[in-house]
Each structure stands twice: as structure tokens, then as C-alpha cells.
VOPAGU-2260 file (C-alpha; in pm, 1 decimal, decimal comma):
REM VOPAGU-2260
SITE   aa  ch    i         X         Y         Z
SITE  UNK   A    0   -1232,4     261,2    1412,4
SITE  UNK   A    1    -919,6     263,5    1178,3
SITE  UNK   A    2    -680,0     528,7    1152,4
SITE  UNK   A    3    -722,8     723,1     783,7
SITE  UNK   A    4    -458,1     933,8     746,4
SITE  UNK   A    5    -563,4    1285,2     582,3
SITE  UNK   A    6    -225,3    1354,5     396,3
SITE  UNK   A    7    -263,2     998,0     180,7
SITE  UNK   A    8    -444,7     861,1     -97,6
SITE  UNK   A    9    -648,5     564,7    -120,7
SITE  UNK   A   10    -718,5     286,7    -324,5
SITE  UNK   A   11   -1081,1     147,3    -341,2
SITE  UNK   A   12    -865,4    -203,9    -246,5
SITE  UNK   A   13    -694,2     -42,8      30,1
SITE  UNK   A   14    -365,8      14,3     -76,5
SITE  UNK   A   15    -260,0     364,5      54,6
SITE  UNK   A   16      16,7     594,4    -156,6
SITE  UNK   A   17     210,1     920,1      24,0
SITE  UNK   A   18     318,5    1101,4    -227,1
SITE  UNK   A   19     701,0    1247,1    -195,3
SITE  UNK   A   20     796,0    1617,8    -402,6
SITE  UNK   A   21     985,4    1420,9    -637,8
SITE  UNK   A   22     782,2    1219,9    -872,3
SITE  UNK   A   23     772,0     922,5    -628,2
SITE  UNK   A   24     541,1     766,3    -387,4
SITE  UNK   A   25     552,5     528,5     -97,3
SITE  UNK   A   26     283,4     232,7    -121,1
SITE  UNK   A   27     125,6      25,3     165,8
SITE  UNK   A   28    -203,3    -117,6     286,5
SITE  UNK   A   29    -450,7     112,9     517,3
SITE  UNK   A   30    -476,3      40,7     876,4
SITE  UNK   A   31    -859,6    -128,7     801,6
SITE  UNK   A   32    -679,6    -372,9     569,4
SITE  UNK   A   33    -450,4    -528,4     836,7
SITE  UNK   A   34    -712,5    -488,3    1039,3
SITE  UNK   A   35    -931,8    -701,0     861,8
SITE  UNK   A   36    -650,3    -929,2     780,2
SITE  UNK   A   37    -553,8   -1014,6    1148,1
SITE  UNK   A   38    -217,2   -1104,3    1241,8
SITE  UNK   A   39      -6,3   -1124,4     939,4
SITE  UNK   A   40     239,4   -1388,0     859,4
SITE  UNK   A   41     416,2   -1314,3     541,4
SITE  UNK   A   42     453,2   -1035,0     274,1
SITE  UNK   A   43     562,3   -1067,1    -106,6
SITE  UNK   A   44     665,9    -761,2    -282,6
SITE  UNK   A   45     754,2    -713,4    -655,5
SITE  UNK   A   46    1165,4    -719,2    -719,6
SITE  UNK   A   47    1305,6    -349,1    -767,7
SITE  UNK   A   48    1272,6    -226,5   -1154,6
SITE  UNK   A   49     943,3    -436,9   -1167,6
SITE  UNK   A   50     709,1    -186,8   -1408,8
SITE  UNK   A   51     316,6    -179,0   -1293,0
SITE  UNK   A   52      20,8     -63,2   -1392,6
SITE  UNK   A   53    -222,0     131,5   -1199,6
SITE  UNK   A   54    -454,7    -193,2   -1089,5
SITE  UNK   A   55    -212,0    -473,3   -1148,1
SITE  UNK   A   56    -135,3    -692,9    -885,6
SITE  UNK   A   57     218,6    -677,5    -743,8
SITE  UNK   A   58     228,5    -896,1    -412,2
SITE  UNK   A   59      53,8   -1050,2    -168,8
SITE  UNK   A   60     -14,7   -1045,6     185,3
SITE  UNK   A   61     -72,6   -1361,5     409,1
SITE  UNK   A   62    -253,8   -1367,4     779,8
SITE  UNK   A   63    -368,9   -1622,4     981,4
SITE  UNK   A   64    -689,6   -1559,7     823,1
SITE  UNK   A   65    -591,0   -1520,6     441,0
SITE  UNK   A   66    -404,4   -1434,1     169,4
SITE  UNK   A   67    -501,7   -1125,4       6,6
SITE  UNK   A   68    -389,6    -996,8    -375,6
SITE  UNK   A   69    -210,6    -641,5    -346,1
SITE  UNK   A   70    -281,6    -393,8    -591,8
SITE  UNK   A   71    -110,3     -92,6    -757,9
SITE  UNK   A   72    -345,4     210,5    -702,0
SITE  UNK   A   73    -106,7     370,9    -939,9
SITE  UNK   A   74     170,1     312,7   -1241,2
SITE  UNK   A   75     546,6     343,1   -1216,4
SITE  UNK   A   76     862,8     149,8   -1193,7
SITE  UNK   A   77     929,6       9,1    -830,9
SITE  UNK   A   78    1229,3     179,9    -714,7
SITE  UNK   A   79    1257,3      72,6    -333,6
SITE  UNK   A   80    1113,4    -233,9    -137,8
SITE  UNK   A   81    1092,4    -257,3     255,6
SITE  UNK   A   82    1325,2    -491,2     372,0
SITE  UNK   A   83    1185,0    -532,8     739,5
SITE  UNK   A   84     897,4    -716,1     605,8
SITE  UNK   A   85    1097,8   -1056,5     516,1
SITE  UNK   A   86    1168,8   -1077,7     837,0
SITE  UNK   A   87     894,6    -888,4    1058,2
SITE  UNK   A   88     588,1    -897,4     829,6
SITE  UNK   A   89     358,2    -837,6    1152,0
SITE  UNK   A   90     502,2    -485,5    1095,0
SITE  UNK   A   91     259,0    -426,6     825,5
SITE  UNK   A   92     -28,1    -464,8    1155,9
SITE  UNK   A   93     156,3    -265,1    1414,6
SITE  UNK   A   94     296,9      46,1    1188,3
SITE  UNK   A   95      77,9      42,2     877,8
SITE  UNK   A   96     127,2     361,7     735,5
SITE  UNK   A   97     517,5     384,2     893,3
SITE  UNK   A   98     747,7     117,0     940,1
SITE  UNK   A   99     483,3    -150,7     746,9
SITE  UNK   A  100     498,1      48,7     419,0
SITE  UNK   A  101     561,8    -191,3      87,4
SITE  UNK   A  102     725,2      17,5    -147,8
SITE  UNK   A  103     794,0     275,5    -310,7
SITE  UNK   A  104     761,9     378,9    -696,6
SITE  UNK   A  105     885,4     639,3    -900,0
SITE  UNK   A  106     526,7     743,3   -1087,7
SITE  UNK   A  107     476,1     709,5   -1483,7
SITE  UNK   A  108     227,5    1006,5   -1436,3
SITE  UNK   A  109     248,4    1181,1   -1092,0
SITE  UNK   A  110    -108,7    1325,3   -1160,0
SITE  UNK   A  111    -263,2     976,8   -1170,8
SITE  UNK   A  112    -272,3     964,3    -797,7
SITE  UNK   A  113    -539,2    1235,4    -851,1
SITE  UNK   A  114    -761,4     977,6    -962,6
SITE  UNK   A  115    -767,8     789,1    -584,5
SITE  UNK   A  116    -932,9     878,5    -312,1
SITE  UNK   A  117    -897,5    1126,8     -55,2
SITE  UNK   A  118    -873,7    1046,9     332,0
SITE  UNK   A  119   -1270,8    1152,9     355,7
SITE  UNK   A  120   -1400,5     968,4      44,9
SITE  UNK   A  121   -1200,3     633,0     204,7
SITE  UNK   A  122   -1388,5     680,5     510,0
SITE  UNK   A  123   -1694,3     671,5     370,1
SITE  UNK   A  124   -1628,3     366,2     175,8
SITE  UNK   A  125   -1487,2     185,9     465,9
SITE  UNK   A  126   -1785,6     265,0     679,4
């Protein structure tokens, strides 16, 4: 069973988001993802100051499986990504919602992560 941690939000394409006090979020794929993904074998993350929009791709992720699109569950202006994954992507499949996180983005409308689902309603979509 995957880990679904209450205090996030969740995008229907598993992309989670942690919210911080100050307009910003952290972004990463849910422990099912990376689950489903196997071992994984490279990241690619969008350059700092990249703008998204909520659905827009902005990386990808390959396993030994696949390579899956990654998705913005919400819009903003990339402000941070996570170095450790050029050189330790398989840290996206042992820390998923820690040391595996993608980035982080400083929201165009913090309220928009309203709009994604809560720990419970991911569980049930997962299931």
C-alpha cells in the first residue's frame, strides 16, 4: 500500500504539492507513482524562473520501465530545483515526499491548490 501523506495535496497525475506559509509550494511525485515507475534512472526538471501553468508539463521522469510526462498540479514561477536528483535520481523511489521532491514554486494564486485533492480523495483514486 503506498504512503499518502495527510498534510499534502494531490494531483489526479500524481504529482504531490506541500504547501509552505509563504506563497510557495514544494512539488514531487506520490509514493504510488515511483512505485509504479520502478527503479528510476533519470529526472528532468524545468530551469529556475521557468513560468507554468497548472497542467502543463514541466519534466520528465525515466525508470527502467518508462518515461513518464510530469505535470504542474498548480501555476507559478519555479523558484528552486533539487539538485540531488542529477546525480541520485533513485532518490525520487527511496524518499518521495523528502529528499526526492522536484521543486519548488512560488504560486500565481496560492488558493489554486484548493482545487487538488486531499490525502483521502487520492486514496480513493489510487485504489
Amino acid at each position: 500500500m503506498s504512503t499518502v501523506p495527510t498534510e499534502l495535496r494531490y494531483a489526479k497525475s500524481h504529482e504531490w504539492l506541500k504547501l509552505a506559509g509563504d506563497g510557495t509550494a514544494t512539488v514531487g511525485i506520490t509514493d504510488y507513482a515511483q512505485n509504479s515507475l520502478g527503479d528510476i534512472t533519470y529526472v528532468q526538471v524545468p530551469k529556475v524562473g521557468t513560468v507554468l501553468t497548472a497542467g502543463q508539463v514541466f519534466g520528465v521522469v525515466e525508470s527502467v520501465k518508462a518515461a513518464s510526462d510530469l505535470y504542474a498540479p498548480v501555476a507559478g514561477e519555479v523558484i528552486e530545483v533539487n539538485p540531488t536528483l542529477d546525480s541520485a535520481p533513485e532518490t525520487v523511489n527511496s524518499a518521495p515526499y523528502e529528499g526526492g521532491w522536484m521543486m519548488k514554486v512560488k504560486l500565481a494564486d496560492p488558493a489554486s491548490a484548493e482545487a487538488l485533492l486531499d490525502a483521502a480523495a487520492y486514496e480513493k483514486a489510487i485504489a
